[in-house]
N, C-alpha and C positions, 0 to 999 in steps of 0.2 A: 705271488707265487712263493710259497712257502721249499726252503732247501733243508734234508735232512742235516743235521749236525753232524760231525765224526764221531764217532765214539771211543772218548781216550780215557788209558789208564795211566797210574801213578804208581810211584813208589814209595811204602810207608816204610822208614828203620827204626826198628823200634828196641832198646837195651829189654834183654830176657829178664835178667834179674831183677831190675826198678819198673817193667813197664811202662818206662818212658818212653814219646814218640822225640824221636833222636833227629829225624829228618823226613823232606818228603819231595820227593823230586818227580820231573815230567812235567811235560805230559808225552806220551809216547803214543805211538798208534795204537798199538796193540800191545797186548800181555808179552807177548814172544818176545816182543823188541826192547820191555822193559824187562824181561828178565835175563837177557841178553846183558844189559846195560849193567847191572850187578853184577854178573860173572867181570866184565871188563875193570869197574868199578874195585871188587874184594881179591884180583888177579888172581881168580882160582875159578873151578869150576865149582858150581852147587847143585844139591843136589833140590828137588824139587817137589813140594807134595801139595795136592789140590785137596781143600775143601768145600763146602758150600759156596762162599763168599771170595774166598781167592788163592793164592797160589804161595805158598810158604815156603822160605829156606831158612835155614840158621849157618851163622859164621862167629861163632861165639866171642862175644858176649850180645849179639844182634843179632837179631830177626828182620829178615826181606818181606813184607808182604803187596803183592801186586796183584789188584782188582781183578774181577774175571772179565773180559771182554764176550761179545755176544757170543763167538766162536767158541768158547770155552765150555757154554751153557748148555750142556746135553748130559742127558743121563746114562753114564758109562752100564756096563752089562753085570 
C-alpha cells in the first residue's frame, strides 16, 4: 500500500544584489505558513507577489522566495 507524501515548501533568502542563496529553511506545510514564518522571522509585514514558480517578497537587501504549493496552482482571471 502505497501513502501519498505531503507536499512541503521551503524557504529560499536570497541577497538582491550578489544573488547569493543566503539561507533555506523548512520545510513547512504549505506556502501560507511559510510565508507566515518570514513575516515573524523579518518582524514586519511583507508584501507578496506570485509568479510562475513561487511567491516573492523583498526586505532589502534580501529576497524571500517560497515554492508554490498544489493550492497555489490555478490560473488566476
Amino acid at each position: 500500500m502505497s501513502e501519498l507524501l505531503p507536499f512541503l515548501v521551503h524557504i529560499t533568502t536570497v541577497n538582491v544584489q550578489s544573488g547569493k542563496v543566503m539561507d533555506r529553511s523548512g520545510p513547512f506545510e504549505s506556502a501560507y505558513l511559510a510565508r507566515v514564518a518570514c513575516g515573524r522571522n523579518t518582524g514586519q509585514a511583507l508584501l507578496w507577489t506570485r509568479d510562475d514558480q513561487y511567491w516573492v517578497a523583498q526586505k532589502f537587501p534580501l529576497e524571500y522566495r517560497v515554492s508554490l504549493d498544489p493550492a497555489d496552482r490555478f490560473d488566476l482571471p
